[in-house]
C-alpha positions as CSV (number, residue, x, y, z in Angstrom):
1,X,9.7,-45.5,-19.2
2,X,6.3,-45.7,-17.6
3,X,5.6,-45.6,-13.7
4,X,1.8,-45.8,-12.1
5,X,1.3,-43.7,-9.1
6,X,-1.5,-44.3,-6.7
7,X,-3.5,-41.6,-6.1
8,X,-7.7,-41.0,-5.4
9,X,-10.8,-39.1,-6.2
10,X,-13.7,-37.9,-4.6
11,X,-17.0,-38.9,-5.8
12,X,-19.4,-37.7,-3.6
13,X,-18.1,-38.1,0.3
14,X,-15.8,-41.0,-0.6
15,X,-12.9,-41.7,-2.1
16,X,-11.9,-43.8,-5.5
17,X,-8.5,-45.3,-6.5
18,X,-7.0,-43.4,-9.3
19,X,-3.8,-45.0,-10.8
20,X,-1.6,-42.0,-12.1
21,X,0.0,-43.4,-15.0
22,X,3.8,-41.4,-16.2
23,X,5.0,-42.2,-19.4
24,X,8.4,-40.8,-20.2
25,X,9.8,-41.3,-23.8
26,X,11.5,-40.1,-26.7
27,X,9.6,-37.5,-29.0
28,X,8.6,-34.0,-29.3
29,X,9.2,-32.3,-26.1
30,X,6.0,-31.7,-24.5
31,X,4.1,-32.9,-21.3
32,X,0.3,-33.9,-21.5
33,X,-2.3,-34.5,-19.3
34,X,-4.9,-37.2,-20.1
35,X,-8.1,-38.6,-18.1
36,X,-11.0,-36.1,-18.0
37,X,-8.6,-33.6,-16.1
38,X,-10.5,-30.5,-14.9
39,X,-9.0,-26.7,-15.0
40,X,-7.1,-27.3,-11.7
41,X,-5.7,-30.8,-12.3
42,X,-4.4,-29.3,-15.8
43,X,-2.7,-26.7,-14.2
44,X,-0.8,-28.8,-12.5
45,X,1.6,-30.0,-14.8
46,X,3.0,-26.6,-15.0
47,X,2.9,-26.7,-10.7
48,X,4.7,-29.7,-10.8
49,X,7.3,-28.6,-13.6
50,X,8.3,-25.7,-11.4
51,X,8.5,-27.8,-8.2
52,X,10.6,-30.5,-9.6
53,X,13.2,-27.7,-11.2
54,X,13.1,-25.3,-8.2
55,X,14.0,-28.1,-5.6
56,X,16.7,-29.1,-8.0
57,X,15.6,-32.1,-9.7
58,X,15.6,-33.0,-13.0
59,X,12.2,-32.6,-15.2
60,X,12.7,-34.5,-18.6
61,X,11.7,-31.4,-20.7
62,X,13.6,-32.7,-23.8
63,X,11.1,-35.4,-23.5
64,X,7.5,-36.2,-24.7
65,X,6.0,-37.0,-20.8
66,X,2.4,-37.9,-21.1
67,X,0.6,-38.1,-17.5
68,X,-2.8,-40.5,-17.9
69,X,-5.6,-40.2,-14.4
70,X,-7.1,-43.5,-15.1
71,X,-10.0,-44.7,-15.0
72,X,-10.2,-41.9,-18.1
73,X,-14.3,-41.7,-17.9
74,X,-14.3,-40.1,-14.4
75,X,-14.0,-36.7,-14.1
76,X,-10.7,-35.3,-11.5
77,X,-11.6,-32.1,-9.7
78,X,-8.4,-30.4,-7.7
79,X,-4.9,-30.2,-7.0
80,X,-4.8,-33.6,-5.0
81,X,-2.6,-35.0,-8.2
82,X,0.3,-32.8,-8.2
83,X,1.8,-34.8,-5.8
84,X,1.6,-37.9,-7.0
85,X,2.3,-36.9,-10.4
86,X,5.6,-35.3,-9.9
87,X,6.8,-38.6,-8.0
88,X,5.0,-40.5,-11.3
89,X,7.5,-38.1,-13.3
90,X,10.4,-38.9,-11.3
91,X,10.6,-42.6,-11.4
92,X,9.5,-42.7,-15.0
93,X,13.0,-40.7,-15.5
94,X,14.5,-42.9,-13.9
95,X,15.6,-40.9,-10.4
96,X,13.4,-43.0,-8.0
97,X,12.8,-46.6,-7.8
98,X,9.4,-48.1,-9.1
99,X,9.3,-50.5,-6.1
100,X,9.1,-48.4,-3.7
101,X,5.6,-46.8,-5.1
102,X,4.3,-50.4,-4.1
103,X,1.7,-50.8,-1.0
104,X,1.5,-46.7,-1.2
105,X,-1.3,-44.0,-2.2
106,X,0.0,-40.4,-2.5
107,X,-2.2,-37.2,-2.5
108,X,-1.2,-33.7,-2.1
109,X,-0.9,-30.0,-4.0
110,X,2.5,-28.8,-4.7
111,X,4.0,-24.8,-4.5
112,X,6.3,-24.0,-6.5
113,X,9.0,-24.1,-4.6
114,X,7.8,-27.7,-4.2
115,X,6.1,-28.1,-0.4
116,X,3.3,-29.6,0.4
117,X,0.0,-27.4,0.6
118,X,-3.4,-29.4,2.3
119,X,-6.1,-31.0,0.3
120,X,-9.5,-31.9,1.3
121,X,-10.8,-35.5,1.9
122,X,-8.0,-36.8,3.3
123,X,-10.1,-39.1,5.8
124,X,-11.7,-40.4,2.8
125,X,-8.3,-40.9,1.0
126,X,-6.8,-42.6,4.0
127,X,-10.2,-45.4,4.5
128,X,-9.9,-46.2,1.1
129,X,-6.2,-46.8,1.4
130,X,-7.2,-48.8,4.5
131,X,-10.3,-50.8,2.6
132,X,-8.1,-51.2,-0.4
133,X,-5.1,-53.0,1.8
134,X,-2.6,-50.6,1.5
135,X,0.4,-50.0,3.7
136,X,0.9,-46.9,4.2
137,X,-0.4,-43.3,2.9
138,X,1.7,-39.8,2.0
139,X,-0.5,-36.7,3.0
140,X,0.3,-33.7,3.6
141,X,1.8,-32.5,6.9
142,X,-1.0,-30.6,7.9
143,X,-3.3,-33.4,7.3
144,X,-1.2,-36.1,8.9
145,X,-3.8,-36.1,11.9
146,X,-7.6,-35.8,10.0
147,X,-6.1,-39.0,8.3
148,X,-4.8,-40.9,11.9
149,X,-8.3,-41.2,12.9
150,X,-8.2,-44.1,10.2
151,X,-6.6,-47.2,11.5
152,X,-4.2,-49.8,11.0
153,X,-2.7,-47.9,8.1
154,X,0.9,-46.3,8.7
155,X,0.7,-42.7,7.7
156,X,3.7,-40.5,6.4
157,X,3.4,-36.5,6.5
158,X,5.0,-35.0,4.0
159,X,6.0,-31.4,3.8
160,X,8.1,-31.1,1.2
161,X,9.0,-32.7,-2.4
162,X,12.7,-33.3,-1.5
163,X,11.9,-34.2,1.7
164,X,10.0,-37.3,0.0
165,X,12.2,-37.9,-2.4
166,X,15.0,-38.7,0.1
167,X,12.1,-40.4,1.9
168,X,11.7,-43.1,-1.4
169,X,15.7,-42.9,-2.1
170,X,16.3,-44.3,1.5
171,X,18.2,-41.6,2.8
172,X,16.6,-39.3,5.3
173,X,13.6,-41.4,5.9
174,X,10.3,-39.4,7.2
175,X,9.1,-40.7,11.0
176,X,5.4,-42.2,10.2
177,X,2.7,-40.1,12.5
178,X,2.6,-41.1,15.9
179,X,-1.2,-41.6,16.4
180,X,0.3,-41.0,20.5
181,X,0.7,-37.9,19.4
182,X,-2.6,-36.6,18.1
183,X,-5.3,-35.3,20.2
184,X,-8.4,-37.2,19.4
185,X,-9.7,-36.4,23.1
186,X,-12.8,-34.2,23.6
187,X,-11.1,-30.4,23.1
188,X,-14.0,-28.7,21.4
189,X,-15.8,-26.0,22.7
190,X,-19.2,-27.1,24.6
191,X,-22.4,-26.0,23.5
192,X,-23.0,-22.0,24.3
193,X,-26.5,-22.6,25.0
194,X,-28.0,-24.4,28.3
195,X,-31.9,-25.2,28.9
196,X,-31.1,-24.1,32.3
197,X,-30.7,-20.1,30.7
198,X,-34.0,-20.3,28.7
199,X,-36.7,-18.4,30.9
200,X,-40.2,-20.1,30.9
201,X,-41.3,-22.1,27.3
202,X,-41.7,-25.2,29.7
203,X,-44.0,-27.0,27.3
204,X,-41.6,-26.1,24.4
205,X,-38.8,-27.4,26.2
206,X,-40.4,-30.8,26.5
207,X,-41.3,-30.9,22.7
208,X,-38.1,-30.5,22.1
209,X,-36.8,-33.3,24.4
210,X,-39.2,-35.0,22.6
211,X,-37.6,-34.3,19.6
212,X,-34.5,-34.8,20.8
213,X,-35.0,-38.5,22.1
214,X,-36.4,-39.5,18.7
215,X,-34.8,-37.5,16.2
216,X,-38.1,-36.3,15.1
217,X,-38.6,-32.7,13.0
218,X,-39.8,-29.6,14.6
219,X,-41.6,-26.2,14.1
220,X,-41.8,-23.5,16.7
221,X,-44.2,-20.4,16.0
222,X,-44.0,-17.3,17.7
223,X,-43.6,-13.8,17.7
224,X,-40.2,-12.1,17.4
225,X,-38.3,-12.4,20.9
226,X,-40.1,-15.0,22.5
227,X,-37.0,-17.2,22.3
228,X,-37.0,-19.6,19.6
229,X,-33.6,-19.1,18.6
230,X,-32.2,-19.5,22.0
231,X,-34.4,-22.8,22.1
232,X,-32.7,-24.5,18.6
233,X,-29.4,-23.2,19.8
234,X,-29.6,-25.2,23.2
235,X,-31.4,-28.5,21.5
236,X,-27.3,-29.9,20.6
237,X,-26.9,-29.7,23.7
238,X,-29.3,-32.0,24.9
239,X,-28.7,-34.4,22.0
240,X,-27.3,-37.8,22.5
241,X,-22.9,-38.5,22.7
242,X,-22.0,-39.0,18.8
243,X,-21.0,-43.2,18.6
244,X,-17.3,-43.8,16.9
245,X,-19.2,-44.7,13.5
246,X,-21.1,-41.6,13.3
247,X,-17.9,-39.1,14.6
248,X,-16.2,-40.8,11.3
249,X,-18.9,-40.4,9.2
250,X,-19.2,-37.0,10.2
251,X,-15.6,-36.4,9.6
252,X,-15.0,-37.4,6.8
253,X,-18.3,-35.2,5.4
254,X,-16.8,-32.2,6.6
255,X,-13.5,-33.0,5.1
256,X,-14.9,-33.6,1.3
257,X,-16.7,-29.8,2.4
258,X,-13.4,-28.7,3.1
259,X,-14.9,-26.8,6.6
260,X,-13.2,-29.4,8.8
261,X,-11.1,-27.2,11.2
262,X,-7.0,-27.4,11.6
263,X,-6.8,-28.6,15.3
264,X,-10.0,-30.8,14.9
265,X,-8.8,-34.3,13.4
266,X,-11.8,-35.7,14.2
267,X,-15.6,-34.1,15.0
268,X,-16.8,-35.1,18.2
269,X,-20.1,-32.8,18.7
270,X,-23.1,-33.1,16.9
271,X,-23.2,-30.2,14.1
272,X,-25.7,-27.1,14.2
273,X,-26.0,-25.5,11.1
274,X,-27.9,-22.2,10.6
275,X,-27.9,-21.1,6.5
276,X,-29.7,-17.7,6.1
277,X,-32.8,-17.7,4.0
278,X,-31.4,-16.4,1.4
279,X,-29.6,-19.9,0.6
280,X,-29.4,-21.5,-3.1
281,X,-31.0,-24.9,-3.4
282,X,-27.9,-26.3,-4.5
283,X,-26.1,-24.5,-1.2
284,X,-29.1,-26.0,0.7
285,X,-29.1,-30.0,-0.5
286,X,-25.7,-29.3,-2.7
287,X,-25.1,-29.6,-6.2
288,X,-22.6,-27.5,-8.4
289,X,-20.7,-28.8,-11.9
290,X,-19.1,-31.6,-9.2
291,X,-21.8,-32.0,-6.8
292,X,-20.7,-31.0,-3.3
293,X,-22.5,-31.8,0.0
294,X,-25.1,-29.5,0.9
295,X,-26.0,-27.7,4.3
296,X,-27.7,-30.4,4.6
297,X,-25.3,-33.3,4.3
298,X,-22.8,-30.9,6.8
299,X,-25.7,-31.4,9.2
300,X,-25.7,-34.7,9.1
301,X,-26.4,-36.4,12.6
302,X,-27.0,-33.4,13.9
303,X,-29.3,-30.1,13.5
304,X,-30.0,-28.3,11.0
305,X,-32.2,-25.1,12.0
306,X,-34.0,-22.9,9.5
307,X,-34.9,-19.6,11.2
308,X,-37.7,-17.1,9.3
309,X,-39.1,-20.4,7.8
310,X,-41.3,-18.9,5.6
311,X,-38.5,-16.5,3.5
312,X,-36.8,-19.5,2.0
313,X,-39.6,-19.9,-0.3
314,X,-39.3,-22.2,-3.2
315,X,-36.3,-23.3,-2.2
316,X,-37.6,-25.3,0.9
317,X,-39.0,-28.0,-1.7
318,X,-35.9,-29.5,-1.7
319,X,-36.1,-30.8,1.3
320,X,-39.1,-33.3,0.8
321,X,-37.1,-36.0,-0.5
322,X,-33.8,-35.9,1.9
323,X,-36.1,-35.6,5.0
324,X,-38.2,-38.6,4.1
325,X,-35.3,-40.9,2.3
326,X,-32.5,-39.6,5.0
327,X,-29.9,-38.9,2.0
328,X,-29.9,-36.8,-0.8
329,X,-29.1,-37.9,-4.8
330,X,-27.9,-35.5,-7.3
331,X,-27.6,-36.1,-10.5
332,X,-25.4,-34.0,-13.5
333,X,-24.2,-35.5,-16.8
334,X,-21.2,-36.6,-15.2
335,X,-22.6,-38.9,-13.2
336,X,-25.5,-39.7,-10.1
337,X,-23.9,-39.0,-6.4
338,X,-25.5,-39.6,-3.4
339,X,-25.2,-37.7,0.0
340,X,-26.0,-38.8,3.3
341,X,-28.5,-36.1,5.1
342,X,-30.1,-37.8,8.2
343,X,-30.8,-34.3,10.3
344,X,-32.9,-33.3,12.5
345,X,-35.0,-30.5,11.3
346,X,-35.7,-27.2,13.7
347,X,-37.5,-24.9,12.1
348,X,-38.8,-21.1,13.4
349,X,-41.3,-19.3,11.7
350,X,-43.2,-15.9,13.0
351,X,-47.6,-16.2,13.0
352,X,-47.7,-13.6,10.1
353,X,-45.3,-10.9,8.6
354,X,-45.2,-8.6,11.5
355,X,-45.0,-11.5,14.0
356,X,-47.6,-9.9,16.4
357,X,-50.7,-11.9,15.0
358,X,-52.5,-14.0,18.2
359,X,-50.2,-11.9,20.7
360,X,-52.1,-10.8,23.7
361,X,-49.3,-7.9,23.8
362,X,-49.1,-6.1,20.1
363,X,-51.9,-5.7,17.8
364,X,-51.4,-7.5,14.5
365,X,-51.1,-4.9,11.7
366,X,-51.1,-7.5,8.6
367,X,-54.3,-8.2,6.8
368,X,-55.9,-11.4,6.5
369,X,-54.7,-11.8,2.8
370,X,-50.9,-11.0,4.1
371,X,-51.4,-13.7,6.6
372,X,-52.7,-16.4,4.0
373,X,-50.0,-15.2,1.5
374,X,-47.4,-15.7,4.2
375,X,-48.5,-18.9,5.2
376,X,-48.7,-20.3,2.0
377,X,-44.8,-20.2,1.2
378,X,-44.8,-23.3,3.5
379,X,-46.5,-26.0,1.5
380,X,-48.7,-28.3,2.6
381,X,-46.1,-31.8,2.1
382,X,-43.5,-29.8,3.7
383,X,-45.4,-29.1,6.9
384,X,-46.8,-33.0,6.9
385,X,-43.5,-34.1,7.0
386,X,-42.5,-31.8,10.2
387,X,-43.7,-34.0,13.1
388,X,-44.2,-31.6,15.8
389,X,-45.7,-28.0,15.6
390,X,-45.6,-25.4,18.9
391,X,-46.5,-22.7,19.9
392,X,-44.0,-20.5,21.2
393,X,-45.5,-17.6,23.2
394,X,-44.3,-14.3,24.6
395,X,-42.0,-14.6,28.1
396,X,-44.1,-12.4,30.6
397,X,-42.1,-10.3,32.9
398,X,-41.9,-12.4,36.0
399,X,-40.7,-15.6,34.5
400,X,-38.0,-13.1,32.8
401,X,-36.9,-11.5,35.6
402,X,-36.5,-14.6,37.5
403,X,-33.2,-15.5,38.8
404,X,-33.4,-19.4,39.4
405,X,-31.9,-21.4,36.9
406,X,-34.2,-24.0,35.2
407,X,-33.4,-27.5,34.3
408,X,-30.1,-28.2,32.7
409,X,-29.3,-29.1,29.7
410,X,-27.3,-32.4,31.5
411,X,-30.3,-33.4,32.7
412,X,-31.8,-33.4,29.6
413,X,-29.8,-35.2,28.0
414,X,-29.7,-38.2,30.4
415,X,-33.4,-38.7,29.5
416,X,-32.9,-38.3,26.1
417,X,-30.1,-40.6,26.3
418,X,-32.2,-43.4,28.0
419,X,-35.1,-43.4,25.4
420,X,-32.2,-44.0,22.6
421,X,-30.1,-46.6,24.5
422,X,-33.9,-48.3,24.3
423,X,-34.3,-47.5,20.7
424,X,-30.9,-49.0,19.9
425,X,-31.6,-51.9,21.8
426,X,-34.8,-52.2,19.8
427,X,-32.9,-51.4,16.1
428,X,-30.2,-53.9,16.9
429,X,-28.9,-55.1,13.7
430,X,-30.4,-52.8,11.4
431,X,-28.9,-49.6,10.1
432,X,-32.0,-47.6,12.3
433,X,-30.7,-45.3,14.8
434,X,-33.7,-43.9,16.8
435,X,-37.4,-43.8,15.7
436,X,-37.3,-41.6,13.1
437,X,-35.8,-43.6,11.0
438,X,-38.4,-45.9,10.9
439,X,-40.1,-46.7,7.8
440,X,-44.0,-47.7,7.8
441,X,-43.2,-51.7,8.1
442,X,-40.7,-51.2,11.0
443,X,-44.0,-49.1,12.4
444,X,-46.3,-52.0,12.1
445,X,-43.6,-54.0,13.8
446,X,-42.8,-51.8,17.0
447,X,-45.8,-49.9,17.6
448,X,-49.3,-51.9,18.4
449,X,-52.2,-49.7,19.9
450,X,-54.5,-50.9,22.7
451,X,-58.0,-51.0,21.9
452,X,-58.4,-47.3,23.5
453,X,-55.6,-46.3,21.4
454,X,-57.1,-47.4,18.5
455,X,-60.4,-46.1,18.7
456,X,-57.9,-42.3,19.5
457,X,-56.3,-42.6,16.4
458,X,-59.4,-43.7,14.2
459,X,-61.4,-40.4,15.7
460,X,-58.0,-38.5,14.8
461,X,-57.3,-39.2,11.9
462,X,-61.0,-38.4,11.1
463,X,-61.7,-35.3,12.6
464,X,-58.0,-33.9,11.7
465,X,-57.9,-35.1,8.3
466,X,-54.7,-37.1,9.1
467,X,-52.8,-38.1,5.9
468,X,-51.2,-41.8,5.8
469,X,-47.4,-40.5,6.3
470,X,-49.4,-37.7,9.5
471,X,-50.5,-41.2,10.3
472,X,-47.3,-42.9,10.5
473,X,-45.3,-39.7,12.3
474,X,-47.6,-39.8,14.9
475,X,-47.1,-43.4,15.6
476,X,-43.5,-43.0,15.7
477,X,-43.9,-40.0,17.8
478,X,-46.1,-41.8,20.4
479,X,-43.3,-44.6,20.5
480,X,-41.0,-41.7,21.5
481,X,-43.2,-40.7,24.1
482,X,-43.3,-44.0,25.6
483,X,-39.9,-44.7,25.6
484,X,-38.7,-41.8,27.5
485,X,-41.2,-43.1,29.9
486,X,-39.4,-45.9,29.5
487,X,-42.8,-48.0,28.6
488,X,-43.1,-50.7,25.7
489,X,-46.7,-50.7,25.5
490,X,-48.3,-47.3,23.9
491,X,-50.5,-45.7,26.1
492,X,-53.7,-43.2,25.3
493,X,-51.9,-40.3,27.0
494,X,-49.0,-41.2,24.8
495,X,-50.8,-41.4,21.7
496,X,-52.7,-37.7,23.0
497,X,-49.7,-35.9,23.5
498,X,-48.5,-36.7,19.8
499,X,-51.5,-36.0,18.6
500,X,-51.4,-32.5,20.7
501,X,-48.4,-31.7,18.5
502,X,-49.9,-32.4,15.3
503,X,-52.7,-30.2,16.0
504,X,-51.3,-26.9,14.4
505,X,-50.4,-28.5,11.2
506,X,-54.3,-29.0,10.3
């Protein structure tokens, strides 16, 4: 007897439909497991033969059962299946109905004593179920919520094997989640850090409100303790309220990463991630045997900050093509998948290896040749595609010692949150979020210099040996400016301070 579960995959950050095909019939007793089935999903025919005995079903073990994850040429990673193919088993012996599989997509792992552990990518699971017209979707319990944030799709926690069982026999029916019941309302945490608590760094506060209000990429040089960490910590904080769209998209990258927390169905705060230099590439963009998202994919929308810039080394290359395309694609011999990674980039670097070199405070013990050595991990197309370099100084003692509070991070972000209300007003109908995302057409299009302007920009890009995409950033950067100034026509002093920012890069 043959019964066809459905079930998905991951590929990448979304989910396919897998049909989970049982085939129950007479021959040598065995069970087998077909359809490019990694280590985990083989194991779990001997998961789901121990669940269905232990919650005292029957398992056809005098039977040849032969379990087929179709389509066969795409590799399945995880325990997802169990679920789906011990209710496959089940109504291919004949103890559940077939129609009652219909209009349904099942995912979970099994125990052995047959409840239901969590799985990762259950958002995913549940907006294909919801793209693909389904009815309804068994998860497990604990994941009940992480897939309510999906509408229109009734969703039925399961947290045990008999308990869905009885569920598909009609007799002790499970309640479908009541979204009413799930907290989708704003109970993170708020951002630790406040601009109000950083001391002084005035002109480093405004580059980064800069940054901030056009998504652009940053660099901060300084020695050690002059606050550059406390600055990239606070720069969420001043970043505009995540949309719907972009609080799903999030979501549903942190659940295929498997780092989405229990009592957060849905991500509401812009992510800051922070990997220490001694990162992989393939932990920085991701990659593996089944390419996982990346630091930064988790960052997406949000910030990703690499602190002692220069001790990444090599592995900083890999970040040319994500920050100029916005996503990342890696390929294996399994197939091509492709990652979103639109981030905002905060980088902190220290002068030389000691950190003291241009410090009016400590000498500089490093050598010239240690200071071109150092500089020289950062390559020259990495830095060209940072749009704003700055100098982040030592705090002297009276702006330290202090005790009024400077401008809040609230504050901030109300500016900030002007200039992109005018960018999305300006990207209406296009996938383009804030200025950043601008490509050199859409450049041409928004941003036209006055006669001053252009005769700036021609003595720029001549006596600081501008390079086309310099060129471009700096365009987009003015346009920035201007609109937290809430001006449409670029201005000199626009164009001057953009340029300003360039100016260490040279």
């Amino acid at each position: 007897m043959l019964a066809i579960v459905k079930s998905c995959a991951l590929v990448g950050v979304d989910a396919v439909e897998i049909d989970v095909e049982v085939d129950v019939q007479r021959g040598m007793p065995a069970i087998s497991l077909v359809g490019l089935p990694s280590g985990a999903v083989k194991e779990s025919k001997d998961r789901v033969r121990s669940a269905i005995r232990n919650c005292g079903l029957r398992f056809p073990s005098e039977r040849r059962v032969t379990v087929n994850l179709a389509p066969a040429d795409l590799r399945k990673e995880g325990p997802a299946y169990d679920l789906p193919i011990a209710v496959g088993v089940l109504a291919a012996s004949g103890q559940i109905p077939l129609d009652v599989l219909e209009g349904a997509l099942i995912l979970g792992e099994l125990s052995l004593d047959g409840s239901v552990r969590h799985v990762r990518g259950v958002s995913a699971a549940a907006y294909l179920a919801h793209s693909l017209g389904y009815e309804r979707i068994f998860v497990p319990e604990g994941d009940a919520p992480e897939a309510s944030i999906i509408p229109d799709i009734e969703i039925v926690p399961v947290g045990h094997l008999i308990a869905l069982v009885e569920h598909l026999l009609d007799l002790d029916c499970i309640p479908a989640l009541d979204r009413d019941s799930v907290t989708l309302e704003d109970n993170q945490p708020g951002y630790p850090t406040d601009f109000a608590d950083v001391k002084g760094q005035e002109h480093v506060k405004r580059a980064l409100e800069v940054a901030a209000a056009g998504g652009h990429n940053v660099l901060m040089v300084g020695p050690p303790g002059a606050g550059k960490t406390l600055l990239a910590r606070a720069v969420p904080g001043i970043l505009p309220a995540l949309s719907l769209d972009e609080m799903l998209e999030i979501t549903r990258i942190h659940s295929v990463a498997d780092i989405l927390p229990e009592d957060v169905p849905l991500v509401r705060h812009r992510p800051f991630r922070s990997p220490h230099h001694t990162i992989s590439q393939a932990g920085l963009i991701g990659g593996g045997s089944v390419p996982g998202p990346g630091e930064v994919s988790i960052a997406h929308r949000g910030v990703l900050f690499l602190d002692e810039l220069p001790e990444f080394g090599r592995t900083l290359e890999v970040l040319r093509q994500p920050m100029e395309d916005k996503f990342v694609t890696i390929s294996r011999a399994s197939g091509t998948m492709r990652f979103p990674s639109n981030f905002m980039l905060i980088a902190a670097s220290n002068p030389c290896p000691c950190g003291y070199y241009g410090d009016g405070m400590t000498a500089c013990t490093c050598s010239s040749t240690m200071i071109t050595r150092y500089r020289q991990k950062l390559s020259g197309p990495l830095l060209d595609r940072i749009d704003i370099h700055v100098e982040v100084p030592r705090v002297d003692y009276d702006k330290l010692a202090d005790t009024r509070r400077g401008e809040p991070s609230e504050t901030i972000r109300e500016r900030v949150q002007a200039a992109r209300d005018r960018q999305m007003a300006r990207f209406s109908g296009s996938s383009l979020l804030c200025n950043a995302d601008m490509g050199p057409r859409r450049v041409q299009e928004v941003v036209t210099l006055d006669e001053a302007g252009s005769a700036l920009m021609r003595s720029a890009m001549q006596q600081m040996n501008l390079s086309a995409r310099a060129y471009h950033r700096v365009l987009k950067l003015s346009r920035t400016i201007a609109d937290l100034e809430g001006i449409g026509q670029i201005q000199t002093h626009h164009l001057a301070e953009a340029l300003q920012y360039r100016s260490r890069a040279q």
